[in-house]
N, C-alpha and C positions, 0 to 999 in steps of 0.2 A: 537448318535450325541449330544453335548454339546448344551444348552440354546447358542443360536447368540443373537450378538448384535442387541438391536432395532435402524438399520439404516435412519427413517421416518426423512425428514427432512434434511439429507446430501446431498452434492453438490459433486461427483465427473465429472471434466471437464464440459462439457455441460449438464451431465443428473443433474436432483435433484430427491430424494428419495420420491415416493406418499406412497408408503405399502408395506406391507409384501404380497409378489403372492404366489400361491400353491407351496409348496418346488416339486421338482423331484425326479427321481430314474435314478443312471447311469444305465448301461446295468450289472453292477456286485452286482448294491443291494444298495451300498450308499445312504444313504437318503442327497441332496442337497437342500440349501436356495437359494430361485429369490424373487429378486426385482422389484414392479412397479414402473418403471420411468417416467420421463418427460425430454424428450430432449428441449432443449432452441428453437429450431424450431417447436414445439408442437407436434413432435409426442410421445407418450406412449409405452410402449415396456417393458417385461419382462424383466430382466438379473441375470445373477450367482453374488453370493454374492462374488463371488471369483474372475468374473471379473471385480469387480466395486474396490476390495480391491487392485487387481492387477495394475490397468490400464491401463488392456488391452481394456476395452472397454468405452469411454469418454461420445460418443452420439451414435445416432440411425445410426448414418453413416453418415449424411448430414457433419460430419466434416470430414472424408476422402475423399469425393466427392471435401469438398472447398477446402481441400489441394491440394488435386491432381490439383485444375482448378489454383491455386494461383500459382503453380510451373510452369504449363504451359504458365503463362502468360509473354510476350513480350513486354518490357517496355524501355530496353535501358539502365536502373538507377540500376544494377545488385549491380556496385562499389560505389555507391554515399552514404552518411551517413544517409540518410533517410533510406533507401533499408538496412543498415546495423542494424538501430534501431527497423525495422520492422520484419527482422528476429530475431533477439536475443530478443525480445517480445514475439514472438510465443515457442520459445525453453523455455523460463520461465515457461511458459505455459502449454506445451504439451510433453515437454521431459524430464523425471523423471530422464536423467543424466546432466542434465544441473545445472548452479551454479545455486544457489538461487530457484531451482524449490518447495523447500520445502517453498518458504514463497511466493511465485505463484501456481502454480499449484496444488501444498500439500493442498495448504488454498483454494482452488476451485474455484481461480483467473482463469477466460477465455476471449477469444477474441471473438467480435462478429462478428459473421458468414460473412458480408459484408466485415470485415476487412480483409478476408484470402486472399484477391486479394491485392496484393500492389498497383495498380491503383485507389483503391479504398480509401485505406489507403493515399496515397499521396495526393489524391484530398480532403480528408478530414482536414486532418493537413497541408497541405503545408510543403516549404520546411523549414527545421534549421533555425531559424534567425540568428544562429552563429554557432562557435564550443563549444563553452560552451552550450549551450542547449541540452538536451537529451527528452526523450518522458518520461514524468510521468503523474502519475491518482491524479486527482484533490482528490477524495474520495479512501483513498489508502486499501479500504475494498471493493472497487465496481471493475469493470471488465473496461477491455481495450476495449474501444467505444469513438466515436466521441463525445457525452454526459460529458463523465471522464477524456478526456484527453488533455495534452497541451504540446507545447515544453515552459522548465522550466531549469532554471540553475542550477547548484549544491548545493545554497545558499538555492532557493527555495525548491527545493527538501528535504533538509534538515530540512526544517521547515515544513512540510507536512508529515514525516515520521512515523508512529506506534508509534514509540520509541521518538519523539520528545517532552518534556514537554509544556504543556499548559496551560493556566492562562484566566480570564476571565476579560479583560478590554474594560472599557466605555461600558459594555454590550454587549459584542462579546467572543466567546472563540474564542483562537490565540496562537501562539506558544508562550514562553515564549522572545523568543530572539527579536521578531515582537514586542511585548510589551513593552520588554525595551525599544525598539528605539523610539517608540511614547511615552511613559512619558519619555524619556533623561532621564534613566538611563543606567549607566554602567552594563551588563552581569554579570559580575567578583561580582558587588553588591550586584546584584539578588539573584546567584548562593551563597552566602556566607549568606545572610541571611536566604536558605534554610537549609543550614546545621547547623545553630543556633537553626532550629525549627519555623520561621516566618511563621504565617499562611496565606495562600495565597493572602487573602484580606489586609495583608499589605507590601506583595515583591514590591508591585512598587510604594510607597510611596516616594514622596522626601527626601533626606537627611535631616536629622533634622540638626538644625543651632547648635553653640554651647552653652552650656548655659549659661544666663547670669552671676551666679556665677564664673565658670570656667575662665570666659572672664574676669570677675573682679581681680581674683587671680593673671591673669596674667600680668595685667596690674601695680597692686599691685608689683608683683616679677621684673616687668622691673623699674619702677622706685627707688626699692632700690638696685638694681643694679646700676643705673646711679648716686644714692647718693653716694655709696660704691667707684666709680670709680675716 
């Protein structure tokens, strides 16, 4: 068997990775690697290094247990957009064929265990304030919990994003685009004196005026124009 990788410290679904456990033997001789875990509800438990790679096994079971209770639950709100944001969270999640699972559930983005119940989910965020709102994580590296999460418009979302740039004004980091709008700059300005090479402490500088020379010159070229004329 190959040197495995040292998994100490990985999040797959609910479990995270404590140590290396005594590897086993199948029934034909293979020598297999198990891992000591920690499920998010504290229990400890062995696992194959092969189901944690696979995803076949996420937690100790308490996450089976709260799906099964969450499915069974009778709420009424099956078609309402709450009910619709609350599933397509958990499938980010927990189903390895879902879009985006790989920048959820891959990155060992989970839901907390109270949240498996839609009842519980709904009394915690209420409902849409609109249709432009959707459910995003405040901390878009932290897990889906009452703590993380807010209904957020598209706008916001977008400035909370991984991929979003960020700048540090008046002693706050912020996205870049938040920034511009509090020193009333133009985006398009920002953006244009990154790609000049402006280094960050001066993208949200005001526009410098013109210079006085320049302003003289021109002043200069208008009135002998108007001699000329």
């Amino acid at each position: 068997m190959g040197k495995s990788i040292d998994q100490t410290g990985r999040r797959y679904g609910k479990l995270l990775v404590l140590e290396k456990a005594k590897d086993y033997f199948t029934p034909g001789g293979a020598r297999k690697v198990k891992w000591r875990c920690q499920c998010d509800c504290g229990n400890v438990l062995e696992v194959r290094g092969s189901s944690l790679s696979t995803g076949n096994t996420k937690s100790c079971g308490c996450l089976h247990a709260a799906l099964c209770a969450a499915r069974a639950t009778v709420h009424g709100m099956k078609h309402s957009p709450e009910y619709n944001a609350w599933s397509l969270m958990k499938a980010r999640c927990f189903r390895p064929t879902a879009d985006n699972y790989a920048h959820y559930g891959g990155r060992g983005i989970t839901v907390a265990v109270e949240w498996l119940d839609f009842t519980t989910f709904f009394r915690d965020m209420g409902p849409k304030p609109s249709p432009n709102h959707s459910l995003d994580r405040i901390d878009v590296n932290g897990h889906y919990c009452v703590e993380n999460c807010r209904w957020a418009t598209r706008i916001e979302q977008m400035r909370n994003k991984r991929t979003t740039l960020s700048v540090t004004y008046n002693g706050q980091r912020m996205s870049l685009a938040a920034a511009a709008e509090l020193a009333g700059i133009k985006l398009a300005t920002v953006h244009a004196r990154r790609r000049k090479g402006w280094p960050e402490d001066r993208l949200l500088e005001p526009a410098a005026p013109w210079p006085r020379a320049a302003a003289n010159l021109l002043g200069t070229t208008a009135q002998a124009l108007a001699t000329t004329a």
